[in-house]
TIVO-2410 file (N, C-alpha, C; in nm, 3 decimals):
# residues 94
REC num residu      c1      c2      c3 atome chaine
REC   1      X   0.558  -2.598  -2.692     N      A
REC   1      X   0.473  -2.577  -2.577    CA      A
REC   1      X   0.411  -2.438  -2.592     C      A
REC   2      X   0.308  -2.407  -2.539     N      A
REC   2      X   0.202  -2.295  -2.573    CA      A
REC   2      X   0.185  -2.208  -2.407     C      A
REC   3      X   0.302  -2.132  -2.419     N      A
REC   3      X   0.203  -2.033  -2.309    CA      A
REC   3      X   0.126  -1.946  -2.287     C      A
REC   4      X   0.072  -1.941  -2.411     N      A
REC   4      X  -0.027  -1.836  -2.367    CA      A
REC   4      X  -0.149  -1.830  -2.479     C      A
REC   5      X  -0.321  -1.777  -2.479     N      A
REC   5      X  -0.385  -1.746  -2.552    CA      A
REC   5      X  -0.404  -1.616  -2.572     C      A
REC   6      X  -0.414  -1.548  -2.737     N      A
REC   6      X  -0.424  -1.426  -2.714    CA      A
REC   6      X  -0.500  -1.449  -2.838     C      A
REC   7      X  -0.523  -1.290  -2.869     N      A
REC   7      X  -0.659  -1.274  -2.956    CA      A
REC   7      X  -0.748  -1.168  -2.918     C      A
REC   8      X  -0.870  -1.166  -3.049     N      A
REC   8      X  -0.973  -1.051  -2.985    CA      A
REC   8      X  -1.053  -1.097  -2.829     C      A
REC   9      X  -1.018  -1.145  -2.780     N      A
REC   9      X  -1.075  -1.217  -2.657    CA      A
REC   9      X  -0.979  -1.160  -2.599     C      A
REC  10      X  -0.889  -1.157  -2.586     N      A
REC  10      X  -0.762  -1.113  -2.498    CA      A
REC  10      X  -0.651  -1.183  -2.449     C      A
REC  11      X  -0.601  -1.202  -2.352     N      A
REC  11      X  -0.475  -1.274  -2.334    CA      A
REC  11      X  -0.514  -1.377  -2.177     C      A
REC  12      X  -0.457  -1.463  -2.234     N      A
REC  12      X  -0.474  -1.558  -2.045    CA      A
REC  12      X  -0.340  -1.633  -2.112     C      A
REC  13      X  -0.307  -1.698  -1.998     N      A
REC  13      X  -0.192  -1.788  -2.018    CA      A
REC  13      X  -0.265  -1.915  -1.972     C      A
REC  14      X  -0.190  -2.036  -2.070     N      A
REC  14      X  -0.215  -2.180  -2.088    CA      A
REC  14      X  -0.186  -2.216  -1.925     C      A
REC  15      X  -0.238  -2.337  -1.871     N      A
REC  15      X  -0.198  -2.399  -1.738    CA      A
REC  15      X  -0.011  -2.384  -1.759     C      A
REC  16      X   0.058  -2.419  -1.866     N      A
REC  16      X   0.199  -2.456  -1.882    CA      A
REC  16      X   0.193  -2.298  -1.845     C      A
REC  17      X   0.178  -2.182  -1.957     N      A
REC  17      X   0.237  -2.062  -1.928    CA      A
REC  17      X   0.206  -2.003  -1.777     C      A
REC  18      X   0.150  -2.001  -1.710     N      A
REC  18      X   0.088  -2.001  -1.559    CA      A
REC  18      X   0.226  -2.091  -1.483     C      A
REC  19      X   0.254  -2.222  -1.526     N      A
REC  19      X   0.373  -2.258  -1.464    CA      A
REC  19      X   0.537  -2.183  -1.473     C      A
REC  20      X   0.512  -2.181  -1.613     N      A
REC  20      X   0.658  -2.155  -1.628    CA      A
REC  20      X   0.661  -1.950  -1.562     C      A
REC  21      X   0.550  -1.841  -1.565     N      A
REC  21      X   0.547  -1.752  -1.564    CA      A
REC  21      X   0.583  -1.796  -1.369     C      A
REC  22      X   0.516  -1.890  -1.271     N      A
REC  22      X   0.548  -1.953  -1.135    CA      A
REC  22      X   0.677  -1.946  -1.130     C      A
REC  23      X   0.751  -2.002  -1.231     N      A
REC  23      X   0.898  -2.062  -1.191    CA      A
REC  23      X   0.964  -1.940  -1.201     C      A
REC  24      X   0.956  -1.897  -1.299     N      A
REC  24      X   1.002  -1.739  -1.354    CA      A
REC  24      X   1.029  -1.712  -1.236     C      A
REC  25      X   0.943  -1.608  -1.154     N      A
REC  25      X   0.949  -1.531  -1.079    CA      A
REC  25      X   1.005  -1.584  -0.967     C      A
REC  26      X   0.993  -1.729  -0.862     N      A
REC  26      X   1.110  -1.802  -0.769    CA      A
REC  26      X   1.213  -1.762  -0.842     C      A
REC  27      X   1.227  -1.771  -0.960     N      A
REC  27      X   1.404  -1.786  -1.028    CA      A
REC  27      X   1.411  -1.638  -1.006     C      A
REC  28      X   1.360  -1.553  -1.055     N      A
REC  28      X   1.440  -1.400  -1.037    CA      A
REC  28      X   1.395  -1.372  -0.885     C      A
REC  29      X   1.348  -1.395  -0.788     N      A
REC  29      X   1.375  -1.380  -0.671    CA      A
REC  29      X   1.491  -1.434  -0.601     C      A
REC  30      X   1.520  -1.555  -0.630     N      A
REC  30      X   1.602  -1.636  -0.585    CA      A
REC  30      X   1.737  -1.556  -0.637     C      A
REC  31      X   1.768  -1.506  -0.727     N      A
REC  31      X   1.873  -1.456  -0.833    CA      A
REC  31      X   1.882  -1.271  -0.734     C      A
REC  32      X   1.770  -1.214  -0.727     N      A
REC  32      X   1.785  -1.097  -0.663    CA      A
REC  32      X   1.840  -1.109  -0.524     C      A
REC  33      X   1.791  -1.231  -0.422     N      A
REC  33      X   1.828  -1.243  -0.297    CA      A
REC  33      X   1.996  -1.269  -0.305     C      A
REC  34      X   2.027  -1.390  -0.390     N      A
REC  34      X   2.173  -1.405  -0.409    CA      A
REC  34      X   2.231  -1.276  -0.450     C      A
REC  35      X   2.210  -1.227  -0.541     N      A
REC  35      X   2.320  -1.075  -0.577    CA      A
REC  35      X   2.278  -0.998  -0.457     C      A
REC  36      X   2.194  -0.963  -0.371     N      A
REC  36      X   2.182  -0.853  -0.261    CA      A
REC  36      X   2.294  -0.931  -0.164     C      A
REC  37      X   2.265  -1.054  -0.135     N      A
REC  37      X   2.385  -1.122  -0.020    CA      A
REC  37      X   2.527  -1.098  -0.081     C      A
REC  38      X   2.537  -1.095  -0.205     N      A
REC  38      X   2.704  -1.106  -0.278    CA      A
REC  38      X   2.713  -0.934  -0.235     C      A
REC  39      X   2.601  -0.834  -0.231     N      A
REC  39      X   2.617  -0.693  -0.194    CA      A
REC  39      X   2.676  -0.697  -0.079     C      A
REC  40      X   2.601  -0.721   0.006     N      A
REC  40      X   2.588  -0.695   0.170    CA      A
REC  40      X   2.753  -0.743   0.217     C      A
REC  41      X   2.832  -0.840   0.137     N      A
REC  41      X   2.959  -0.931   0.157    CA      A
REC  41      X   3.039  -0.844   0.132     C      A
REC  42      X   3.009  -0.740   0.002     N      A
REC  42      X   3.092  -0.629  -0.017    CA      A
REC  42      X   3.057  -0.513   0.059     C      A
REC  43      X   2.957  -0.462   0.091     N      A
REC  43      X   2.981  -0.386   0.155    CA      A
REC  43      X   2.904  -0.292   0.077     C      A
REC  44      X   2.835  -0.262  -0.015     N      A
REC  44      X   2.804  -0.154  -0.088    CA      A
REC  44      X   2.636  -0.144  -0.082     C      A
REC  45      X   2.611  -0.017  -0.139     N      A
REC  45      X   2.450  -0.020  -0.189    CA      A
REC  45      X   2.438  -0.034  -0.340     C      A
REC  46      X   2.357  -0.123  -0.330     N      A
REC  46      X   2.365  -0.138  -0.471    CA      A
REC  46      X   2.186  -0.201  -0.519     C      A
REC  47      X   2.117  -0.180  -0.649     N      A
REC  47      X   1.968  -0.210  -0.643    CA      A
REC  47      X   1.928  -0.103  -0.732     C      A
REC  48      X   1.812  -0.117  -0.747     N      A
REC  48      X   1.693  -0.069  -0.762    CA      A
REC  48      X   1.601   0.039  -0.674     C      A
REC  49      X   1.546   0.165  -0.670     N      A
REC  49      X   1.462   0.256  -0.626    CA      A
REC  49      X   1.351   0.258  -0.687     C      A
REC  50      X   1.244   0.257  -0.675     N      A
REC  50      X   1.135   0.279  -0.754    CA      A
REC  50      X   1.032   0.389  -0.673     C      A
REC  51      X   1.047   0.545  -0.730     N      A
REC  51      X   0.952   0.635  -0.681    CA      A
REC  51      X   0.850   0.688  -0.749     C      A
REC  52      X   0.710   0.706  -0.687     N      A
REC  52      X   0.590   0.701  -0.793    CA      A
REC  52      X   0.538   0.875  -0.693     C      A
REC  53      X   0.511   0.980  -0.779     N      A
REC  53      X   0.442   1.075  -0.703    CA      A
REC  53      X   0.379   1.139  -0.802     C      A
REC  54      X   0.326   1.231  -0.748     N      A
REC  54      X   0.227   1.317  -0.813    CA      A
REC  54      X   0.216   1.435  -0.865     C      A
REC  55      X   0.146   1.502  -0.929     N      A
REC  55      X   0.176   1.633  -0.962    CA      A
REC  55      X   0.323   1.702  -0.967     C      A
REC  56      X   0.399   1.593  -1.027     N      A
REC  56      X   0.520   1.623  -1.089    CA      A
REC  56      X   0.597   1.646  -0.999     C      A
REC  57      X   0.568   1.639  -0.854     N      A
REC  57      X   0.654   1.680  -0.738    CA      A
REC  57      X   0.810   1.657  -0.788     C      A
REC  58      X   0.848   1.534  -0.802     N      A
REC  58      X   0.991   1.525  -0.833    CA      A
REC  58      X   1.063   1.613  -0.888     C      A
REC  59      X   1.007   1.688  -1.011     N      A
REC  59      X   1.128   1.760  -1.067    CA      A
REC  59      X   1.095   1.919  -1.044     C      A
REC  60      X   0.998   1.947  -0.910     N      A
REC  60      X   1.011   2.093  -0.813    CA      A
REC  60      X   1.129   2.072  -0.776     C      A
REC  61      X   1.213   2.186  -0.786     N      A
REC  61      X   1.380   2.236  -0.753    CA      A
REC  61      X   1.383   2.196  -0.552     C      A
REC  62      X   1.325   2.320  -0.532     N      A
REC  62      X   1.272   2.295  -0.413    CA      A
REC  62      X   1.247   2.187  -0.325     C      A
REC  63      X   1.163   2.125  -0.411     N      A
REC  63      X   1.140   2.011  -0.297    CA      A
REC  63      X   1.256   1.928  -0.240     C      A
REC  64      X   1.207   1.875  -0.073     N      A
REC  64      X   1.318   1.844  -0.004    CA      A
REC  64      X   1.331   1.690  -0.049     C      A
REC  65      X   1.222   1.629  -0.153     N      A
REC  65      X   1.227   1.506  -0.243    CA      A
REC  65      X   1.382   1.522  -0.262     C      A
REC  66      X   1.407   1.549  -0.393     N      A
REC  66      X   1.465   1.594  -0.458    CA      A
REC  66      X   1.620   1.650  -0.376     C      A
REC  67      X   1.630   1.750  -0.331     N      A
REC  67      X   1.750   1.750  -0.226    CA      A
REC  67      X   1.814   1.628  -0.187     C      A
REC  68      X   1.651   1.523  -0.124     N      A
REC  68      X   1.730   1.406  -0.045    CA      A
REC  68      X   1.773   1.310  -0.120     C      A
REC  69      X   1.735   1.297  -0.284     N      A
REC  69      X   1.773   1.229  -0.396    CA      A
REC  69      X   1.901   1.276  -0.424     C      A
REC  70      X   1.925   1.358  -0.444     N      A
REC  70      X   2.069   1.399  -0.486    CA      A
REC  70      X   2.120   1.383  -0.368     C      A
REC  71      X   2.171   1.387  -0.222     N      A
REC  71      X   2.231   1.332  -0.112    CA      A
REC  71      X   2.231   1.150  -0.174     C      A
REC  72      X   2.142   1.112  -0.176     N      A
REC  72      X   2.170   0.938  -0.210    CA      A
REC  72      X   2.259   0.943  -0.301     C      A
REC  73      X   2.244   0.977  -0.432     N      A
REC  73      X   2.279   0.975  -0.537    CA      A
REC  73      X   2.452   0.995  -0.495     C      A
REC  74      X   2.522   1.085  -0.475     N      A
REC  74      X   2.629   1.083  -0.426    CA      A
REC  74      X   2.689   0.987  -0.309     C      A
REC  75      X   2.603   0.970  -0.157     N      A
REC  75      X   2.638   0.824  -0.114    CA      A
REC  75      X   2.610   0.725  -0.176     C      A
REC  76      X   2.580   0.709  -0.257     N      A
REC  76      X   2.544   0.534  -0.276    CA      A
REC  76      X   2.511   0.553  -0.450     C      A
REC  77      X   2.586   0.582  -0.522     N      A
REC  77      X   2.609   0.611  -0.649    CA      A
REC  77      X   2.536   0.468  -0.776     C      A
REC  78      X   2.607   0.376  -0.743     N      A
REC  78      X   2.529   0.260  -0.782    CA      A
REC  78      X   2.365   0.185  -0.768     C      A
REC  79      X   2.317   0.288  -0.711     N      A
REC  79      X   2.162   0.252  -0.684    CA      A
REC  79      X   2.093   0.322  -0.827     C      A
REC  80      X   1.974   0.246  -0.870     N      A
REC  80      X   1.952   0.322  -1.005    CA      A
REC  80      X   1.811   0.311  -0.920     C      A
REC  81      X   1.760   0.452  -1.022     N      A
REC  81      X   1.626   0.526  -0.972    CA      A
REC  81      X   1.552   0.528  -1.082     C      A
REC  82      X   1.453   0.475  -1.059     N      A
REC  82      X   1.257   0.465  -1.146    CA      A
REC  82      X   1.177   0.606  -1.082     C      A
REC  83      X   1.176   0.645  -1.162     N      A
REC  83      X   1.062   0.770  -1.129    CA      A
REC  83      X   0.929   0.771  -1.186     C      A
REC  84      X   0.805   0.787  -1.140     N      A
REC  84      X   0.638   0.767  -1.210    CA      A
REC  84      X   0.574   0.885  -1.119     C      A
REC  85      X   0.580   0.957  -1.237     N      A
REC  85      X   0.376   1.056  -1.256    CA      A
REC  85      X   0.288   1.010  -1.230     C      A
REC  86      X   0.227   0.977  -1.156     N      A
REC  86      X   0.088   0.934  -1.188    CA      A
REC  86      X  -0.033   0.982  -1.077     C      A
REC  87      X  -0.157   0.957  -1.118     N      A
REC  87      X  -0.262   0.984  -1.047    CA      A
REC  87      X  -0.245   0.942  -0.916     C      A
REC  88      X  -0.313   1.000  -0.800     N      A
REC  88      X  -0.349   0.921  -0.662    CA      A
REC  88      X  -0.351   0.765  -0.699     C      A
REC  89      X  -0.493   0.770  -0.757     N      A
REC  89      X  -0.567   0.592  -0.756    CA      A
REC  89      X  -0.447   0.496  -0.797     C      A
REC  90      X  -0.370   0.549  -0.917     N      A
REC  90      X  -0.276   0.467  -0.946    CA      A
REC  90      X  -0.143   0.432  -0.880     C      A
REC  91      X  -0.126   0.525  -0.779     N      A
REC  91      X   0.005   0.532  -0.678    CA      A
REC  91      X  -0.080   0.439  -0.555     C      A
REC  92      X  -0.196   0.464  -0.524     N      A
REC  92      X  -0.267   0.418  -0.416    CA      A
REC  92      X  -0.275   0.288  -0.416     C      A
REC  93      X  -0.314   0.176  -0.576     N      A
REC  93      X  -0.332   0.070  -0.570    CA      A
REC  93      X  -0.441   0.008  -0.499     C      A
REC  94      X  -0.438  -0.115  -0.458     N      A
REC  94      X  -0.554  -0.199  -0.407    CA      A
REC  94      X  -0.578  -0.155  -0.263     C      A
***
C-alpha cells in the first residue's frame, strides 16, 4: 500500500496515506487520554510541557519564567519540558 507521493513536486499523501495518517492520530489521542486517566487514578503529574518564547527569555537567570520552572520541576518531577526560540510570527501562528 502507498502512502504517500514524493518527489521534485513535493510530498502529498495517497487517499490510503490521508487515512491511515486519520487513524494514527484517534489512536495516539485515544492512547494519551487513557495514560492521563491511569495518571489522574494515581495521583501524580505526569506529561508533556511544551514552551515556545522569544529572545531567548528562558535561559535569563532572572526571569520569573524560569524561577517558576524550577518550582515545577521539583513539584511534579515527572513532567518533561520542550523549550523553542523562535520568532513572534512563528510562536503567534494562524
Amino acid at each position: 500500500m502507498r502512502l504517500c507521493d514524493r518527489g521534485r513536486g513535493g510530498f502529498q499523501l495517497t487517499p490510503q496515506g490521508e487515512a491511515v495518517y486519520k487513524e494514527a492520530k484517534i489512536a495516539l489521542t485515544s492512547f494519551n487520554s487513557f495514560s492521563e486517566t491511569l495518571t489522574e487514578l494515581k495521583g501524580e503529574l505526569i506529561g508533556q510541557v511544551s514552551i515556545g518564547s522569544i529572545d531567548n527569555l528562558l535561559s535569563y537567570q532572572p526571569s520569573p519564567i524560569t524561577q517558576a520552572l524550577q518550582y515545577a520541576k521539583g513539584y511534579a518531577p515527572n513532567i518533561r519540558y520542550t523549550f523553542f526560540n523562535l520568532t513572534y510570527i512563528s510562536l503567534k501562528g494562524d
